[in-house]
BALOBA-1460 file (C-alpha; in Angstrom, 3 decimals):
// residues 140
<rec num="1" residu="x" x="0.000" y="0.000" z="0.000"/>
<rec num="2" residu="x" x="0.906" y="3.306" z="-0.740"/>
<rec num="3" residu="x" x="-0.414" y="6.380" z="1.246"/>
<rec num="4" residu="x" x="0.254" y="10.261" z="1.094"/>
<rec num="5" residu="x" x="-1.163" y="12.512" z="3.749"/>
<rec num="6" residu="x" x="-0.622" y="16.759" z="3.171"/>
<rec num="7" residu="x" x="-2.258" y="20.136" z="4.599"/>
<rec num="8" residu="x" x="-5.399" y="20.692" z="2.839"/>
<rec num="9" residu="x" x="-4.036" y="23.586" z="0.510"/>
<rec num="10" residu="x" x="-4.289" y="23.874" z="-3.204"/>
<rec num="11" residu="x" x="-0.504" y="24.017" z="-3.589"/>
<rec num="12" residu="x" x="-0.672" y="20.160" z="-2.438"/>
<rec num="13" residu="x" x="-2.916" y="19.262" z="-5.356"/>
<rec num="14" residu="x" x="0.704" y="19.181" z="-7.066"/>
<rec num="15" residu="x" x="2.269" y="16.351" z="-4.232"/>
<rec num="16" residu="x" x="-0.910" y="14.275" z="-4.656"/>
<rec num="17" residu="x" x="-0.740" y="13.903" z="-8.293"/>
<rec num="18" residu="x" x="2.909" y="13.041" z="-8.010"/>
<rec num="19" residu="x" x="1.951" y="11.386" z="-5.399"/>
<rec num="20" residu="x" x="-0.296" y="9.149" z="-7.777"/>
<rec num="21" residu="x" x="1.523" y="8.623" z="-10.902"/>
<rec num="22" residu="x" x="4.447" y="7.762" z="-8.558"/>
<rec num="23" residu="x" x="3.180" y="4.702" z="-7.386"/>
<rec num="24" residu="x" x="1.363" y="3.993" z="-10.735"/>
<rec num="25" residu="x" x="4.404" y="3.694" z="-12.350"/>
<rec num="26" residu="x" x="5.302" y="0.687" z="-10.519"/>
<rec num="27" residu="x" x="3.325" y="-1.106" z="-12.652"/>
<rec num="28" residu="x" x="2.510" y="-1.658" z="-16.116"/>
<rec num="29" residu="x" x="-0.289" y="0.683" z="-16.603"/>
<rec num="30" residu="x" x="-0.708" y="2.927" z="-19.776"/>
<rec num="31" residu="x" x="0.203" y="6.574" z="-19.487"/>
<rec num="32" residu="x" x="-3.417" y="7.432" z="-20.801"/>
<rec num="33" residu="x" x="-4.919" y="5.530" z="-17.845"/>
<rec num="34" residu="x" x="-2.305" y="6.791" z="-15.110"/>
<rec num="35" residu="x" x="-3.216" y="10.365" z="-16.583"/>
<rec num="36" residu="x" x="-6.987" y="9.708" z="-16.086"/>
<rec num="37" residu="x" x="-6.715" y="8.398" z="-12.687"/>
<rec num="38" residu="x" x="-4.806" y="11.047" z="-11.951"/>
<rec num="39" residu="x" x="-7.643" y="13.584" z="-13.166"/>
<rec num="40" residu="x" x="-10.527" y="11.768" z="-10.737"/>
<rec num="41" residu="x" x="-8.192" y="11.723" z="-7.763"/>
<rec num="42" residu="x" x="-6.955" y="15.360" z="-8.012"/>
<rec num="43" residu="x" x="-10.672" y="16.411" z="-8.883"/>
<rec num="44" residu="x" x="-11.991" y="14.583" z="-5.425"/>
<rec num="45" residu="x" x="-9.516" y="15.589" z="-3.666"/>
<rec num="46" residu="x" x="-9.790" y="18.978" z="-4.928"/>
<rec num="47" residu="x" x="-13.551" y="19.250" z="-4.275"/>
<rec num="48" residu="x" x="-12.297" y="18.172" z="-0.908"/>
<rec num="49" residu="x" x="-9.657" y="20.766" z="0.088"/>
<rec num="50" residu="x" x="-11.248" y="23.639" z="-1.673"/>
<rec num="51" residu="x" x="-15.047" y="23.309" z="-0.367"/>
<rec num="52" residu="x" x="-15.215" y="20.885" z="2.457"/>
<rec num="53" residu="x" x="-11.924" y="22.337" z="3.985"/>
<rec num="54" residu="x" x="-11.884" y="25.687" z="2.427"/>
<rec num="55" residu="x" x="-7.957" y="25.303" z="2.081"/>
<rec num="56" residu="x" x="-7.825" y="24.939" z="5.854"/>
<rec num="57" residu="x" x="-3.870" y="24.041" z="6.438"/>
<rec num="58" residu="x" x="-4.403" y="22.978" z="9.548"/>
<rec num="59" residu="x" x="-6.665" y="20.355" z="8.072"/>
<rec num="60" residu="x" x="-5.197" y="16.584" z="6.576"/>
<rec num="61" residu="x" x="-6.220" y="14.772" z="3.572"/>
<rec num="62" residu="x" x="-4.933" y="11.255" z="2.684"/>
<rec num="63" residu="x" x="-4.629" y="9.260" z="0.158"/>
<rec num="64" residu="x" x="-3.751" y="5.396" z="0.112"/>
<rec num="65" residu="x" x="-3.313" y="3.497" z="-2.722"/>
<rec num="66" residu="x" x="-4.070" y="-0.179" z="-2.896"/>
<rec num="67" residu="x" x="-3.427" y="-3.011" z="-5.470"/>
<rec num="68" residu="x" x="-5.268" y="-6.270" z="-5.274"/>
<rec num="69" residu="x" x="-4.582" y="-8.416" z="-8.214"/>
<rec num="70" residu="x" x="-5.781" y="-5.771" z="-11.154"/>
<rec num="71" residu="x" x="-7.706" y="-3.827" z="-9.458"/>
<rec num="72" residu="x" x="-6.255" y="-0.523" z="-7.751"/>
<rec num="73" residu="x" x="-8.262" y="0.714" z="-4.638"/>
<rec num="74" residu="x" x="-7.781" y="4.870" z="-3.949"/>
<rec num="75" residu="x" x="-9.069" y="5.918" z="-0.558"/>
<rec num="76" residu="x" x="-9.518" y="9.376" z="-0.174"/>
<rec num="77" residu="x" x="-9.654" y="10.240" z="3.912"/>
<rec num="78" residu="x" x="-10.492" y="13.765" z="5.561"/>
<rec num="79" residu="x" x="-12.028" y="14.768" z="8.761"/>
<rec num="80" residu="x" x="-14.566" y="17.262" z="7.115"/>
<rec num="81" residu="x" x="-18.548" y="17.426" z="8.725"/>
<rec num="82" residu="x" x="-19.648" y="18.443" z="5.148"/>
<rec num="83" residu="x" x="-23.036" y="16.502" z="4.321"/>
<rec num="84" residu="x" x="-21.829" y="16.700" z="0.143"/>
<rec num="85" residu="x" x="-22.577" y="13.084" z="-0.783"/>
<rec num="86" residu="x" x="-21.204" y="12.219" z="-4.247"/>
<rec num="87" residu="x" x="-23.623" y="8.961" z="-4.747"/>
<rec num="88" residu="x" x="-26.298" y="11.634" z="-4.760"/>
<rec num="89" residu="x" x="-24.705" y="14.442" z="-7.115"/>
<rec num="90" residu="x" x="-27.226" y="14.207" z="-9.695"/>
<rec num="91" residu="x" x="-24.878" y="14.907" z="-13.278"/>
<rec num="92" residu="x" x="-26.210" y="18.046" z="-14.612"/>
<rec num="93" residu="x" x="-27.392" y="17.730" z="-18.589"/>
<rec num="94" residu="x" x="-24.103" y="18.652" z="-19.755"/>
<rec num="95" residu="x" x="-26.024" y="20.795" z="-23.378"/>
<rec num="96" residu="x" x="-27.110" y="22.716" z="-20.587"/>
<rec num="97" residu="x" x="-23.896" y="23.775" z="-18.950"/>
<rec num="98" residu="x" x="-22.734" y="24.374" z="-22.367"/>
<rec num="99" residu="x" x="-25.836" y="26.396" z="-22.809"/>
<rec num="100" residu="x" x="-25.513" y="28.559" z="-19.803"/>
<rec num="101" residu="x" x="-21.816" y="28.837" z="-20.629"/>
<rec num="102" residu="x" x="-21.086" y="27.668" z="-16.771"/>
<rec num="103" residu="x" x="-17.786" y="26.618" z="-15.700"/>
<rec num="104" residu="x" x="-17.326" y="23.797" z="-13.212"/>
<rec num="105" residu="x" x="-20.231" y="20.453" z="-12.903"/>
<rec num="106" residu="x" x="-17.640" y="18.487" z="-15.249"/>
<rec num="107" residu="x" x="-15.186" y="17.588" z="-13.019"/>
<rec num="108" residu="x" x="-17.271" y="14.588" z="-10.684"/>
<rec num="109" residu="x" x="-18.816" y="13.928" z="-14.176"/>
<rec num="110" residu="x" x="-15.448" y="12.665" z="-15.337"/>
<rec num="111" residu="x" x="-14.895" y="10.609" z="-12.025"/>
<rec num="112" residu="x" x="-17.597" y="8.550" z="-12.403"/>
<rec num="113" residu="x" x="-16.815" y="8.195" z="-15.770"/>
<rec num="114" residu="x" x="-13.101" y="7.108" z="-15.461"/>
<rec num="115" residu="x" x="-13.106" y="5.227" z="-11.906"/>
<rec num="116" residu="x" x="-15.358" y="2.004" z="-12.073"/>
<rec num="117" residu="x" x="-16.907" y="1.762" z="-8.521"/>
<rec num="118" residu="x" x="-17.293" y="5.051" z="-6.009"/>
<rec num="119" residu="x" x="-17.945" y="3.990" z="-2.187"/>
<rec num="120" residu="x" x="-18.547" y="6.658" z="0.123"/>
<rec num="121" residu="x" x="-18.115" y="5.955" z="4.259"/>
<rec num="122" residu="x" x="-18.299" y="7.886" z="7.259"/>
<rec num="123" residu="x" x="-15.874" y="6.257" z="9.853"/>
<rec num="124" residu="x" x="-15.307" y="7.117" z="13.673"/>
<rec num="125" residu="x" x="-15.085" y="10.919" z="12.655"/>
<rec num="126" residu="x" x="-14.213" y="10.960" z="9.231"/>
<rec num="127" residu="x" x="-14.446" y="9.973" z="5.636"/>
<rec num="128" residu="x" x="-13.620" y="7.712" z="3.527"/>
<rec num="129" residu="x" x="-14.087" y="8.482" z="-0.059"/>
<rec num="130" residu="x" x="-12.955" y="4.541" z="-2.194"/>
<rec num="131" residu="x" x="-12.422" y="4.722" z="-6.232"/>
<rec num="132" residu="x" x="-11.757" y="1.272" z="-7.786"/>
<rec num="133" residu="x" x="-10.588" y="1.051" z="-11.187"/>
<rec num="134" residu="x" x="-10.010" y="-2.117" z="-13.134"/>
<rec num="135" residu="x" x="-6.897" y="-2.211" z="-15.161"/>
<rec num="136" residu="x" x="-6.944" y="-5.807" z="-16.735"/>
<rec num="137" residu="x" x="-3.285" y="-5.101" z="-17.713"/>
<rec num="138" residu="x" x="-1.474" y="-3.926" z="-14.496"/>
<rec num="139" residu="x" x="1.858" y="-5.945" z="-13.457"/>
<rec num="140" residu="x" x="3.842" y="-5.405" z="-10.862"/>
């Protein structure tokens, strides 16, 4: 297991990407599919950091990265109270954000998208935000 735990500022967005593609290139995992991993972790844990902690450094965020045969497992901890449940997020029509010419709504569209599986979990004062993704190819 890998695992990665900064201040909840955006100049730590930087760490947790390298942070990811680090230990993704360990194995034998496209750089197309590292890159959009990389995207749905650094837009959660954006989302996380910017809204939930409102770049709070005295807050933590941590991420732990899991492989179990070719599946990799991202948890995404923090100790927020923030109700925001992603399961819920209804995905706006995306002709209508074009429409209204509004920036922002894409970026959870493209996690669900990209990751496989989202599991959300509230755990003796925090959370626990899991990704799986499925990469048939992945050697260590």
């Amino acid at each position: 297991m890998h695992s990665l735990q900064v201040p909840c500022t955006k100049e730590n967005l930087k760490e947790i990407r390298y942070f990811v593609e680090n230990a993704l290139n360990r194995y034998e995992i496209s750089t197309d599919d590292i890159y959009f991993i990389k995207l749905a972790i650094d837009e959660i844990c954006a989302n996380l950091i910017i809204h939930a902690h409102h770049c709070n450094h005295e807050d933590f965020i941590e991420v732990k990265i899991k492989n179990e045969g070719n599946t990799f497992i991202f948890e995404i901890h923090d100790q927020s109270n923030d109700n925001f449940n992603l399961l819920e997020y209804k995905v706006p029509d995306i002709q209508q954000i074009i429409a209204n010419k509004k920036n922002g709504n894409m970026g959870l569209i493209l996690v669900r998208k990209i990751m496989d599986e989202i599991e959300l979990e509230r755990c003796e004062g925090h959370n626990i935000c899991r990704l799986y993704k499925s990469i048939p190819q992945a050697n260590s």
